[in-house]
C-alpha positions in Angstrom: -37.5 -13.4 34.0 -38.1 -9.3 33.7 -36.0 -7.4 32.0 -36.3 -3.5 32.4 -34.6 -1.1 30.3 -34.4 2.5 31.0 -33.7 5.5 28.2 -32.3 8.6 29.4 -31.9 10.2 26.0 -34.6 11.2 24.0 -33.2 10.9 20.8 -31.8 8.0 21.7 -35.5 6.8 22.1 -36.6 7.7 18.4 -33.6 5.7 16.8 -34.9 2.8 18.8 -38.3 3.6 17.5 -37.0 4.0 14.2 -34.7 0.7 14.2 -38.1 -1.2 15.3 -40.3 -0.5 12.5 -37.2 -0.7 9.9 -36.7 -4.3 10.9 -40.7 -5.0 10.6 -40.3 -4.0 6.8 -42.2 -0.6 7.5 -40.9 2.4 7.0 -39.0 4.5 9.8 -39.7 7.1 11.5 -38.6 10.2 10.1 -37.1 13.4 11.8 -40.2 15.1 10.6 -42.3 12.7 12.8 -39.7 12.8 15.5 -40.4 16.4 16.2 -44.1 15.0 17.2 -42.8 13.2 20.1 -42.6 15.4 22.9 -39.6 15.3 24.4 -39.5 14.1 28.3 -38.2 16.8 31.1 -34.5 15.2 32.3 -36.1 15.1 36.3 -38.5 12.9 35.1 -35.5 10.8 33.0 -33.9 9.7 35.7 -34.7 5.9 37.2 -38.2 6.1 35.1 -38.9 2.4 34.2 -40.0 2.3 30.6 -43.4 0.7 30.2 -43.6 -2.8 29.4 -45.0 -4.1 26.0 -44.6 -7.4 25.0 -42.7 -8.2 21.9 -45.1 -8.8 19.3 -46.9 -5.5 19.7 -46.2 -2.6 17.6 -44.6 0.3 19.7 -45.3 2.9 17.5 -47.5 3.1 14.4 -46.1 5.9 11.6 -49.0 7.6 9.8 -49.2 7.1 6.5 -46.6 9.3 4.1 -48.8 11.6 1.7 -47.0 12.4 -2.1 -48.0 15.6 -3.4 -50.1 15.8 -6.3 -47.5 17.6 -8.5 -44.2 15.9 -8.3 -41.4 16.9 -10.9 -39.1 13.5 -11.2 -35.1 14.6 -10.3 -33.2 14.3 -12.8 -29.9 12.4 -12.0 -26.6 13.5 -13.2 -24.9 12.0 -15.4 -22.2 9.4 -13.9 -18.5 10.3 -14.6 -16.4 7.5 -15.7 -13.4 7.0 -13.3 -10.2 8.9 -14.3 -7.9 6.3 -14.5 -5.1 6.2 -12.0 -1.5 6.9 -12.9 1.2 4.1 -12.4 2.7 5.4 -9.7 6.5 7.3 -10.6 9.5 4.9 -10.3 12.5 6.6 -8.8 15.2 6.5 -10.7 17.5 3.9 -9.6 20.4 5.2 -7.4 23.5 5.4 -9.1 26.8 4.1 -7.6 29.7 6.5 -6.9 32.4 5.8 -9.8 35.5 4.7 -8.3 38.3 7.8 -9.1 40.8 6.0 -9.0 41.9 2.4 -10.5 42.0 -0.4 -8.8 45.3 -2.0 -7.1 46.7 -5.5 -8.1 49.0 -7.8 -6.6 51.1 -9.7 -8.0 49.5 -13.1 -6.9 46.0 -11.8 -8.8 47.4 -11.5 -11.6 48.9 -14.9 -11.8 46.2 -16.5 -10.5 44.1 -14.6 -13.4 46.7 -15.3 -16.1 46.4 -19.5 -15.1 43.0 -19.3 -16.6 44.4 -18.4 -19.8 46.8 -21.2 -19.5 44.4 -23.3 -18.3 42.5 -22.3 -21.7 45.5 -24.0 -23.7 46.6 -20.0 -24.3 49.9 -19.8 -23.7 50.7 -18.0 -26.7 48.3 -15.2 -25.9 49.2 -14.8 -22.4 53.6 -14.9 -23.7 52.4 -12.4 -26.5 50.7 -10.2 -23.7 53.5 -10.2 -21.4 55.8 -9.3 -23.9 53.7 -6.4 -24.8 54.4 -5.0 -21.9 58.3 -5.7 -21.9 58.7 -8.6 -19.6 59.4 -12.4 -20.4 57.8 -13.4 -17.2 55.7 -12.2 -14.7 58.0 -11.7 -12.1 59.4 -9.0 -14.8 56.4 -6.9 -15.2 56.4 -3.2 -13.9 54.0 -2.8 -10.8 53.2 0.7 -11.8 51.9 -1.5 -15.3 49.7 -3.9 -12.9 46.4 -2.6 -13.2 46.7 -1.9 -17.3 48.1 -5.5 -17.6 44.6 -6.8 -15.5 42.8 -4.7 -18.2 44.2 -6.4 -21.2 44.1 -9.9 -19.3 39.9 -9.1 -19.2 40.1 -8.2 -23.0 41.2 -11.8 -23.6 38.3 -13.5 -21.5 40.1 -13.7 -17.9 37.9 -12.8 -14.8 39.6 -10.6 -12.6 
C-alpha cells in the first residue's frame, strides 16, 4: 500500500515538522528556525509529491538551543488571590395588587361558614355574634353588613 500526501502550504509544513519532533519528546521547531526553511514557490506547490521517508527516520533534526552566558532569572508576579464572587441580587419578590375594594358574600357562605362554629359545639358564640349585629337569625342580617359579619366570623376561628 502507498500513501502519498501533498502540502501546499508552507507553514502548514513547519507545524507538521514541529508536531513530529514534539511527539518524539524533542523539542519543536521554533519560528526562529522556521524562518531557515526556505519557503517553496506556489508553481512548484501544485501536484508536487512529497518525498517519501519511512516512519522511523527523523524528518528533520533541530540544532541544538544555545543559553546565553548571562541570564537574569524573571521574576514572577505575585499571584492575586481570586476576588470572591457576589451572591448574585435577588429580586425583590413581586407584590400582589391589594384588592380596593372588599370582598362580596352570599348569604349561603356565610352559613356554610357559621356551621363550622356550630359544628365546634359554639352555638353561643355564633347567637352572640349574630345578635351583635341586630339579627336573631341569619336570614335577618343586613346584606350591606355581610362582608363585616365574614370578618368577625374569621376572628372566632371560621375559614371563609
Amino acid at each position: 500500500m502507498n500513501i502519498t500526501v501533498e502540502i501546499k502550504a508552507p507553514e502548514l509544513a513547519t507545524a507538521i515538522l514541529a508536531l513530529a519532533e514534539a511527539l518524539k519528546g524533542t523539542s519543536p521547531v521554533t519560528p526562529a528556525l522556521s524562518s531557515q526553511v526556505a519557503p517553496v514557490p506556489e508553481s512548484q506547490q501544485v501536484n508536487q509529491p512529497i518525498a517519501q521517508q519511512p516512519i522511523n527516520q527523523p524528518i528533520y533534526q533541530a540544532p541544538p538551543v544555545q543559553q546565553p552566558a548571562n541570564v537574569v532569572p524573571i521574576q514572577q508576579a505575585p499571584v492575586q488571590q481570586p476576588m470572591q464572587q457576589q451572591a448574585p441580587m435577588q429580586q425583590p419578590p413581586i407584590q400582589q395588587p391589594v384588592p380596593t375594594t372588599a370582598p362580596t358574600y352570599s348569604m349561603e357562605q356565610l352559613a356554610v361558614a357559621a356551621t363550622q362554629l356550630m359544628d365546634a359545639g359554639r352555638q353561643a358564640d355564633l347567637i352572640g355574634l349574630l345578635g351583635a349585629f341586630g339579627a336573631q337569625s341569619m336570614m335577618q342580617l343586613p346584606k350591606d353588613q355581610y362582608g363585616n359579619f365574614a370578618t368577625k366570623l374569621r376572628e372566632l376561628g371560621v375559614n371563609i
